[in-house]
DRENDO-1510 file (C-alpha; in Angstrom, 1 decimal, always signed):
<recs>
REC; n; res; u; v; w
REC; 1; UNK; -49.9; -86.4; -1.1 .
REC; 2; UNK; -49.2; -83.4; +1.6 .
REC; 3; UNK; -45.9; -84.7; +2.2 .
REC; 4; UNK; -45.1; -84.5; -1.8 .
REC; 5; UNK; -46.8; -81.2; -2.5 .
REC; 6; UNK; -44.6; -80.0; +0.9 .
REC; 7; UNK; -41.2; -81.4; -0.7 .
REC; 8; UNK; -42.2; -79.5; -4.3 .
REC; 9; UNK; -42.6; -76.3; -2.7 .
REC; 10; UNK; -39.4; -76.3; -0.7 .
REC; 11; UNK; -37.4; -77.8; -3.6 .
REC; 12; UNK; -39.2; -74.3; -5.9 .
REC; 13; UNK; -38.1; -72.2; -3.2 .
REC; 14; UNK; -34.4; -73.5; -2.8 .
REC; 15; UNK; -34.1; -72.9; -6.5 .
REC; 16; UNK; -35.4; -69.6; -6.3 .
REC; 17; UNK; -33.2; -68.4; -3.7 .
REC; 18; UNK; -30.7; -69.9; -5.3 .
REC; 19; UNK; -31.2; -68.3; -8.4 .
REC; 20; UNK; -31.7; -64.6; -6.7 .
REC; 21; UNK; -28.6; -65.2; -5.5 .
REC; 22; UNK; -26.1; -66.4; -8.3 .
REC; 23; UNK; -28.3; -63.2; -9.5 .
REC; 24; UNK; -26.7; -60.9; -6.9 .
REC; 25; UNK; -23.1; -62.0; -7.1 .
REC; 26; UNK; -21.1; -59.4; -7.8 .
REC; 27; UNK; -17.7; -59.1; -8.6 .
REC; 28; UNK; -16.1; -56.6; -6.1 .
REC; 29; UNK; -17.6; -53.8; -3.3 .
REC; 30; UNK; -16.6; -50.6; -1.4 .
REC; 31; UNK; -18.0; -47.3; -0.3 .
REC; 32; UNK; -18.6; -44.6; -1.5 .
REC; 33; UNK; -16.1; -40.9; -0.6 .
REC; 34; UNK; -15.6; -38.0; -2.0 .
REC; 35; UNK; -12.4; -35.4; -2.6 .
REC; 36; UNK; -13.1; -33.7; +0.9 .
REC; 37; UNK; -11.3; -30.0; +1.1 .
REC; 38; UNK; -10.7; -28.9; +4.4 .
REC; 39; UNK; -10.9; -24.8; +4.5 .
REC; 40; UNK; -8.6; -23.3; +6.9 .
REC; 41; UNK; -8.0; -19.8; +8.0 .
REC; 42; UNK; -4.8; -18.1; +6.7 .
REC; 43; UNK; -4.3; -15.3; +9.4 .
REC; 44; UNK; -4.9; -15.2; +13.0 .
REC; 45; UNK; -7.6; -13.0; +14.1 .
REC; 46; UNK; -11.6; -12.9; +15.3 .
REC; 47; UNK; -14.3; -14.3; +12.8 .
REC; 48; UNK; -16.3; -11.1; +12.3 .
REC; 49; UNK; -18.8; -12.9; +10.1 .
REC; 50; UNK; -18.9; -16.8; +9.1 .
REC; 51; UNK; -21.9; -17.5; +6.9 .
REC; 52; UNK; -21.4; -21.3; +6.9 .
REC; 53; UNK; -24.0; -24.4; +7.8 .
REC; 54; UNK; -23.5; -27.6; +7.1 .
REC; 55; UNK; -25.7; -29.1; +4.0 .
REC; 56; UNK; -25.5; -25.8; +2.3 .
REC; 57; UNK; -24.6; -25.8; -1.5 .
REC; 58; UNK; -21.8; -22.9; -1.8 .
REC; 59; UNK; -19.7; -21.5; -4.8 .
REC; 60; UNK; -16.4; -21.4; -5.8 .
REC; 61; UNK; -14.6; -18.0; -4.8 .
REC; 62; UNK; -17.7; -17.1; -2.8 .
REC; 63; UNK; -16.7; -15.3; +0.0 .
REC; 64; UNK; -18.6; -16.6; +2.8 .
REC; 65; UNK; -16.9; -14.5; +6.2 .
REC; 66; UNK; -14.3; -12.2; +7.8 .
REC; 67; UNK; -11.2; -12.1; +10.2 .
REC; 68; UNK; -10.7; -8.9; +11.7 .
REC; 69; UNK; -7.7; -7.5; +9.8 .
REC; 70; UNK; -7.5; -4.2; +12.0 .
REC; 71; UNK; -4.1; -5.0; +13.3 .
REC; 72; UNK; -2.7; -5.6; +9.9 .
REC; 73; UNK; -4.1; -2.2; +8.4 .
REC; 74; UNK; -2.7; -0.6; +10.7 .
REC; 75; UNK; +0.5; -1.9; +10.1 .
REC; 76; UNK; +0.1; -1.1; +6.5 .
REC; 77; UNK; -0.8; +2.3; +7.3 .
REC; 78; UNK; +2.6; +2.7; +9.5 .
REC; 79; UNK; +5.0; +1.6; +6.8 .
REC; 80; UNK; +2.8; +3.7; +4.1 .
REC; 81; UNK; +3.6; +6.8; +6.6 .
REC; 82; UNK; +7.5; +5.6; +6.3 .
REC; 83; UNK; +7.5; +5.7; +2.8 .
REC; 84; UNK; +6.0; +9.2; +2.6 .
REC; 85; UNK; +8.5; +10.6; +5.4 .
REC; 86; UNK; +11.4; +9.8; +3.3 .
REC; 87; UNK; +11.2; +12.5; +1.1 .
REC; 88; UNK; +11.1; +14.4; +4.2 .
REC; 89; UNK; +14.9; +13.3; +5.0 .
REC; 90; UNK; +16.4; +14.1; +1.6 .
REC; 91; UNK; +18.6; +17.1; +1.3 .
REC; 92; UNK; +18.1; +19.8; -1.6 .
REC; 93; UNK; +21.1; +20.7; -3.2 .
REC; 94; UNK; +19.8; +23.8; -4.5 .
REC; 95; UNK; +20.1; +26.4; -2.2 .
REC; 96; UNK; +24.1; +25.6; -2.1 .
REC; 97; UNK; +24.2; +25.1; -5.8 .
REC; 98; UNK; +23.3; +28.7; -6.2 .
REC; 99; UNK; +25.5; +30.4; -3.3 .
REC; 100; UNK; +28.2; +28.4; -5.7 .
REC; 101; UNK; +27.0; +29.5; -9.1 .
REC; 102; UNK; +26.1; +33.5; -7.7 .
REC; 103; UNK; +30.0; +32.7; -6.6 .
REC; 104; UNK; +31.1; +31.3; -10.1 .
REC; 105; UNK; +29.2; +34.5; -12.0 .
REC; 106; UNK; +31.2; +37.2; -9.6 .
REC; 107; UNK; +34.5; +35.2; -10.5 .
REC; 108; UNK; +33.5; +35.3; -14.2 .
REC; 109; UNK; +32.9; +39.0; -14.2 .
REC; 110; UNK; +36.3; +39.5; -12.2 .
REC; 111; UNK; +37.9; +37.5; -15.2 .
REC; 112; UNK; +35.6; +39.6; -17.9 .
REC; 113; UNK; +37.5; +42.8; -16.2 .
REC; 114; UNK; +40.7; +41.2; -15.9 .
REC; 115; UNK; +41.3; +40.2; -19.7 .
REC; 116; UNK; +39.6; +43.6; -21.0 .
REC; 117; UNK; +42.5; +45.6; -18.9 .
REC; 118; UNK; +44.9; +42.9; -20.6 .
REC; 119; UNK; +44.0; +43.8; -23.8 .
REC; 120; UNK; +44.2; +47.6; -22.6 .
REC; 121; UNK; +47.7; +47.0; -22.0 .
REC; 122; UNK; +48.9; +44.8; -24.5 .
REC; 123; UNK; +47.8; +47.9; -26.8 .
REC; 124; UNK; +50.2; +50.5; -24.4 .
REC; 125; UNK; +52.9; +48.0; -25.1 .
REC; 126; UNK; +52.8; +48.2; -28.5 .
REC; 127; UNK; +52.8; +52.3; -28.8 .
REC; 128; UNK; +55.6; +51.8; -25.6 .
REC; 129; UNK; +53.0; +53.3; -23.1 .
REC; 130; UNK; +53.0; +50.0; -20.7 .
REC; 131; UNK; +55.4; +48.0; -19.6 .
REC; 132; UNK; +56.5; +44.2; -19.6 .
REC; 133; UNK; +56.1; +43.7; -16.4 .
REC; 134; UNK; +52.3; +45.2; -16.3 .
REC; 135; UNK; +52.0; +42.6; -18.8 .
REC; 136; UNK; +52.8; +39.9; -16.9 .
REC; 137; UNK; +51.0; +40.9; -13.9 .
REC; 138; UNK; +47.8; +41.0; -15.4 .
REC; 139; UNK; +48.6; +37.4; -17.2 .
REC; 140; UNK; +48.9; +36.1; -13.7 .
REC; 141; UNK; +45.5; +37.9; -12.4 .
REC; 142; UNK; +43.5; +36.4; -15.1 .
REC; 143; UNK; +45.2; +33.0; -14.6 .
REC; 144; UNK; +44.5; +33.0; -11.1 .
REC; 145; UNK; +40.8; +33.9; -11.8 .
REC; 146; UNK; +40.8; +31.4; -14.1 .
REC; 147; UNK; +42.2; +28.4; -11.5 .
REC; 148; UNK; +39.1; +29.9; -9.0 .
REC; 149; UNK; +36.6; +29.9; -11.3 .
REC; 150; UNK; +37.6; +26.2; -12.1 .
REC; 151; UNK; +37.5; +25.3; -8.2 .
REC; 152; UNK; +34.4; +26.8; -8.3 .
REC; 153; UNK; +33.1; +24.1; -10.7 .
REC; 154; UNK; +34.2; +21.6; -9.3 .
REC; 155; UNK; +32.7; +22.8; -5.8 .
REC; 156; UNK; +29.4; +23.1; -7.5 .
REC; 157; UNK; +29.7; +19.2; -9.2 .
REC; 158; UNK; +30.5; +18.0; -5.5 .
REC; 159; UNK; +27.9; +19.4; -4.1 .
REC; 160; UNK; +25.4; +18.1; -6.4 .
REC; 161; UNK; +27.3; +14.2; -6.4 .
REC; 162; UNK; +27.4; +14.3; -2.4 .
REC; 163; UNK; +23.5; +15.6; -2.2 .
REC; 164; UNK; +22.4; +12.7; -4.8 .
REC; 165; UNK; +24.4; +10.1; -3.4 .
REC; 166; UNK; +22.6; +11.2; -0.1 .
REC; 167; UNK; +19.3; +11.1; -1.5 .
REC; 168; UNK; +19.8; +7.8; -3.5 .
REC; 169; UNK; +20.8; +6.1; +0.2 .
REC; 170; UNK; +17.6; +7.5; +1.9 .
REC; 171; UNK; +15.4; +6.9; -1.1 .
REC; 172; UNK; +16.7; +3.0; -1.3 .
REC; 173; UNK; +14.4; +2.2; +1.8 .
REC; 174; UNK; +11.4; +2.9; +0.0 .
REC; 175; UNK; +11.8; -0.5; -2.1 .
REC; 176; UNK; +12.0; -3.0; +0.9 .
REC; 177; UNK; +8.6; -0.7; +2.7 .
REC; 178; UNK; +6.8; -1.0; -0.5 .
REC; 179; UNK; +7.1; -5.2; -0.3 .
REC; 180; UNK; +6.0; -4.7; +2.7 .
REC; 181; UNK; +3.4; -2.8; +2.7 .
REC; 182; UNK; +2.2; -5.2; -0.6 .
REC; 183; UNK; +2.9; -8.3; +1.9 .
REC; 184; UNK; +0.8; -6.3; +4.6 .
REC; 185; UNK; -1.7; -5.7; +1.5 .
REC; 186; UNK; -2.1; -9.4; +0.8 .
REC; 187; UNK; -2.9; -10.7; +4.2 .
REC; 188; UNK; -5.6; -8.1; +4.7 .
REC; 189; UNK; -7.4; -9.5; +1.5 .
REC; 190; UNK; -6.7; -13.2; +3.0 .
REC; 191; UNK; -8.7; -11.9; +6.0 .
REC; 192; UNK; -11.8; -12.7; +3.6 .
REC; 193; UNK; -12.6; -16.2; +3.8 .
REC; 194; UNK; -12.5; -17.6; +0.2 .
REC; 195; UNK; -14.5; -20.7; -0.6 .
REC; 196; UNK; -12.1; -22.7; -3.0 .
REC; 197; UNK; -14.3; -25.0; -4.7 .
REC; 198; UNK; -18.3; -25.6; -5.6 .
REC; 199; UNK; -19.9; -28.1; -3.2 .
REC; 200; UNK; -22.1; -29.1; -0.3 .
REC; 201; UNK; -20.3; -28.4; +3.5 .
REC; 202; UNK; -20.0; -31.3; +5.2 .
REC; 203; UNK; -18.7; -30.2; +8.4 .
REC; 204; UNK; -18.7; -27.0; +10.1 .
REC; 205; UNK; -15.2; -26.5; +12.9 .
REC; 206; UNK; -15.7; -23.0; +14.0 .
REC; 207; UNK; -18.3; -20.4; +14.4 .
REC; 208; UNK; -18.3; -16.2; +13.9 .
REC; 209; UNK; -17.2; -14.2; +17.1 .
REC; 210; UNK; -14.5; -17.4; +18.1 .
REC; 211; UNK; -10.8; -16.2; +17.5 .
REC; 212; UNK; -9.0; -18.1; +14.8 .
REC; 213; UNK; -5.4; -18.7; +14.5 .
REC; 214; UNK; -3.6; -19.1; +10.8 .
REC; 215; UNK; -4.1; -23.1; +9.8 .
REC; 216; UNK; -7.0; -23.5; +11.8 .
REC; 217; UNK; -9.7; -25.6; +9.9 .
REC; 218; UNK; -12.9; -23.6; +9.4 .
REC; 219; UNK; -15.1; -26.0; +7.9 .
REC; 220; UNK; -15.2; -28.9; +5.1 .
REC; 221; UNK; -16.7; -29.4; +1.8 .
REC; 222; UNK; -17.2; -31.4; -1.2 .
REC; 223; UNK; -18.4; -32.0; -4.5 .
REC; 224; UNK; -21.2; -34.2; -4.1 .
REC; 225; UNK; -21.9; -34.0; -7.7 .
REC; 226; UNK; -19.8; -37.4; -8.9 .
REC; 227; UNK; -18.1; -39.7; -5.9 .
REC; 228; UNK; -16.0; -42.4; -5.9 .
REC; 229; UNK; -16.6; -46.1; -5.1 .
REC; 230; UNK; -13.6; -47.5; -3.4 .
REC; 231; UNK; -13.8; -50.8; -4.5 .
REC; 232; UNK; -11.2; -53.8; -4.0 .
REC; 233; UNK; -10.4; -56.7; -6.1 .
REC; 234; UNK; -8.6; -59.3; -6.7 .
REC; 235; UNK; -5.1; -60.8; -8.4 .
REC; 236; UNK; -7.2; -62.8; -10.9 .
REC; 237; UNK; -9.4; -60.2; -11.7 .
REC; 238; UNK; -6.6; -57.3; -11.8 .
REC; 239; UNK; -6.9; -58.3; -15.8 .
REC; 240; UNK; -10.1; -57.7; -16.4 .
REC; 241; UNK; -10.1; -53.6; -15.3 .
REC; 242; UNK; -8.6; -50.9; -17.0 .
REC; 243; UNK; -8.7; -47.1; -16.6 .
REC; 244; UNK; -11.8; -45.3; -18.3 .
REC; 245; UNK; -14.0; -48.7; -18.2 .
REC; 246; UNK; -17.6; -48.6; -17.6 .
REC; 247; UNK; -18.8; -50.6; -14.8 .
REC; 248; UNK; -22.1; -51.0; -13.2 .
REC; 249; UNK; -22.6; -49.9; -10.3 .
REC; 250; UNK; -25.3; -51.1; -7.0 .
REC; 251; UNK; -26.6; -50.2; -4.4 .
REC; 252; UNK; -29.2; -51.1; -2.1 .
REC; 253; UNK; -32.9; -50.0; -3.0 .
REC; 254; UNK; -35.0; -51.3; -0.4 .
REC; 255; UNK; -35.1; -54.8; +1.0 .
REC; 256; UNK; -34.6; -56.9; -2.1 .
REC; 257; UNK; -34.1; -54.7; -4.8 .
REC; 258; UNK; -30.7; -52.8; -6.3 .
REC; 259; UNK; -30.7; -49.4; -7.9 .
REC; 260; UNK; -27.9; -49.1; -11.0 .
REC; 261; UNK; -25.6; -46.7; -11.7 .
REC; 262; UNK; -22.8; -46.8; -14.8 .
REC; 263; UNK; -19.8; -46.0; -13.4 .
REC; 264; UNK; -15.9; -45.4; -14.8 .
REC; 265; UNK; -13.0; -47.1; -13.4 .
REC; 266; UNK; -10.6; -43.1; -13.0 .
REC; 267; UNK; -7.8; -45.3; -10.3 .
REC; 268; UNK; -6.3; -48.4; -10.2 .
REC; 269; UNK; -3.9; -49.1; -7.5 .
REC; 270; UNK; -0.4; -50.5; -8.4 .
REC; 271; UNK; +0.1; -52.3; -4.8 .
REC; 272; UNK; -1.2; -55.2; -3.2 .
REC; 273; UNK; -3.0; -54.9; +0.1 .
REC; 274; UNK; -4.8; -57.3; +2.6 .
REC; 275; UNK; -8.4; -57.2; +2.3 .
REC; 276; UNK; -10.4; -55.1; +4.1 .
REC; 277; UNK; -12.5; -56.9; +7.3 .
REC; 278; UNK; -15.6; -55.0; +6.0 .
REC; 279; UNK; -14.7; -56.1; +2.1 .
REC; 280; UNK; -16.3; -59.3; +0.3 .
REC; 281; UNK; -15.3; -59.9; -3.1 .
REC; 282; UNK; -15.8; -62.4; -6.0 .
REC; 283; UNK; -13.2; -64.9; -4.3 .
REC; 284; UNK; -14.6; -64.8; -0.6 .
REC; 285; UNK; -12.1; -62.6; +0.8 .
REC; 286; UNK; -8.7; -63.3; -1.1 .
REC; 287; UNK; -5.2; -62.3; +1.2 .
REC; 288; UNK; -4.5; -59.9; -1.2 .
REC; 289; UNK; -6.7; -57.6; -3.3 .
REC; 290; UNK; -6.0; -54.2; -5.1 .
REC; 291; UNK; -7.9; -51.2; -5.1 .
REC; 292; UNK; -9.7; -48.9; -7.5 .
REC; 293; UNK; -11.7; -45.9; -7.6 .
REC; 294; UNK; -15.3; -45.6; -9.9 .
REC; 295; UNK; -16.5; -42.2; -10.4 .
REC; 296; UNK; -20.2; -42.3; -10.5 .
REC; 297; UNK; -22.6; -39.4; -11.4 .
REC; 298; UNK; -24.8; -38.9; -8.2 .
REC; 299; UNK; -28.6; -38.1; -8.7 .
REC; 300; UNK; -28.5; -36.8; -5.2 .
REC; 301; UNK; -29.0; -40.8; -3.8 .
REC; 302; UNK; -25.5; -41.8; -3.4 .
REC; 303; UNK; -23.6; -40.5; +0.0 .
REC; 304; UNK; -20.5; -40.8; +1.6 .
REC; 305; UNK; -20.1; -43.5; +3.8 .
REC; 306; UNK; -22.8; -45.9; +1.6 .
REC; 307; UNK; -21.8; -49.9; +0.5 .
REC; 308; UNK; -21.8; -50.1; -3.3 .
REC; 309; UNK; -21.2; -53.3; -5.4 .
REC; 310; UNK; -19.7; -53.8; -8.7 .
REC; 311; UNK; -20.3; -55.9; -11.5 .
REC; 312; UNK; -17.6; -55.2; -14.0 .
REC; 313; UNK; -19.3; -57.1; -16.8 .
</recs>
């Protein structure tokens, strides 16, 4: 009878275990990861303040430290000086303009005289008290004032055309130190260190007083809020997935127990690949398998690194 009663109990607990396990058999597994941003420093300088630990929750466009930017104000401050010394090399055109036009109103009172006594003696000719040849000579004395007063002119409209094109030459640098001072401008502001996204830091690569250069990673974060399960399957069930199904997802809640999570397939990839040594799925480990990514909603349980199963019905 002890035998029997022995036989019956192993036979219950065979079927048990082999029921918890046709239970458990799920169709594909992975781990867990995230979209990991790596922050990096954009100039080259010393980190005057870096208010970074690893764990903390940060938000986006937070700024969250310094690189001293003194060298690039001041180089800003140089070129600004350039810019304003420029109108310190441009000529004025108007102290010669009016030496010309002082000229040009003498010349025109000259001709004022001249063609008054013309008229003086175009009158004697007619009552025979003046002669042809007065006549002519004052023609040519007004003609002559005329040609000097037209010289004049064109003295004045030099003047001003040389002394503009003058300016316009000096003035044209101003242009090319004004992009540069805005370039100058835009690397002092990328002295602040900008955070780019919301999320928890996961790694921290530097600390405030060490010197920096320009691609240097800072630290890393990322959005712990939703990760993805990268999870491998294979050929035969390549037709059973499609992009924006729900899936459940499992993962390990104490010795014999799973906790579920629903789950969206956002990834599946288009090329074969061998399996994965740490990777079991439905098929024991098939040659070839083909990846996908489930985005699952974390409750603050799920981390990076952690096994997950799936069970896609």
């Amino acid at each position: 009878m002890k035998t029997n009663h022995s036989i019956i109990t192993t036979a219950v607990l065979f079927l048990f275990t082999a029921c918890h396990q046709s239970e458990n058999k799920f169709d594909a597994s992975g781990t867990f990861e995230a979209d990991e941003v790596i922050v990096s420093s954009e100039i080259s300088g010393k980190l005057l303040s870096f208010n970074v630990s690893e764990g903390a929750a940060l938000a986006k466009d937070s700024v969250i430290g310094f690189i001293d930017a003194t060298n690039l104000s001041l180089q800003k401050e140089q070129v600004e000086a350039s810019i304003n010394a420029l109108s310190e090399k441009t000529a004025d055109v108007t102290p010669q303009v009016e030496l010309l036009e002082n000229q040009l109103s003498v010349q025109q009172s000259q001709l004022d005289n001249l063609k008054h006594e013309k008229a003086r003696i175009e009158n004697l000719l007619k009552a025979d008290a003046a002669t042809g040849k007065q006549l002519d000579d004052i023609n040519s004395q007004v003609d002559m004032s005329e040609k000097q007063m037209a010289v004049t002119r064109q003295q004045i409209a030099v003047q001003r055309n040389n002394i503009s094109t003058q300016n316009r030459s000096i003035l044209s640098e101003a242009e090319p130190l004004e992009k540069r001072v805005a370039q100058l401008q835009d690397q002092v502001q990328r002295s602040n260190i900008m955070n780019p996204i919301s999320g928890t830091v996961l790694t921290k690569y530097a600390q405030a007083g060490e010197i920096t250069a320009a691609g240097k990673a800072l630290y890393k974060i990322a959005d712990l809020s939703s990760l993805n399960l990268r999870a491998y399957i294979t050929g035969t069930q390549l037709s059973q997935v499609k992009l924006n199904q729900v899936v459940k997802v499992m993962i390990d809640d104490g010795a014999d127990k799973y906790k579920e999570y629903p789950g969206v397939i956002t990834w599946i990839s288009d090329k074969a690949e061998f399996t994965p040594k740490t990777i079991q799925t439905k098929e024991e480990r098939a040659n070839l398998v083909y990846a996908l990514k489930i985005n699952v909603k974390n409750d603050g349980f799920l981390k990076i690194g952690m096994f997950g199963e799936v069970l896609l019905k």
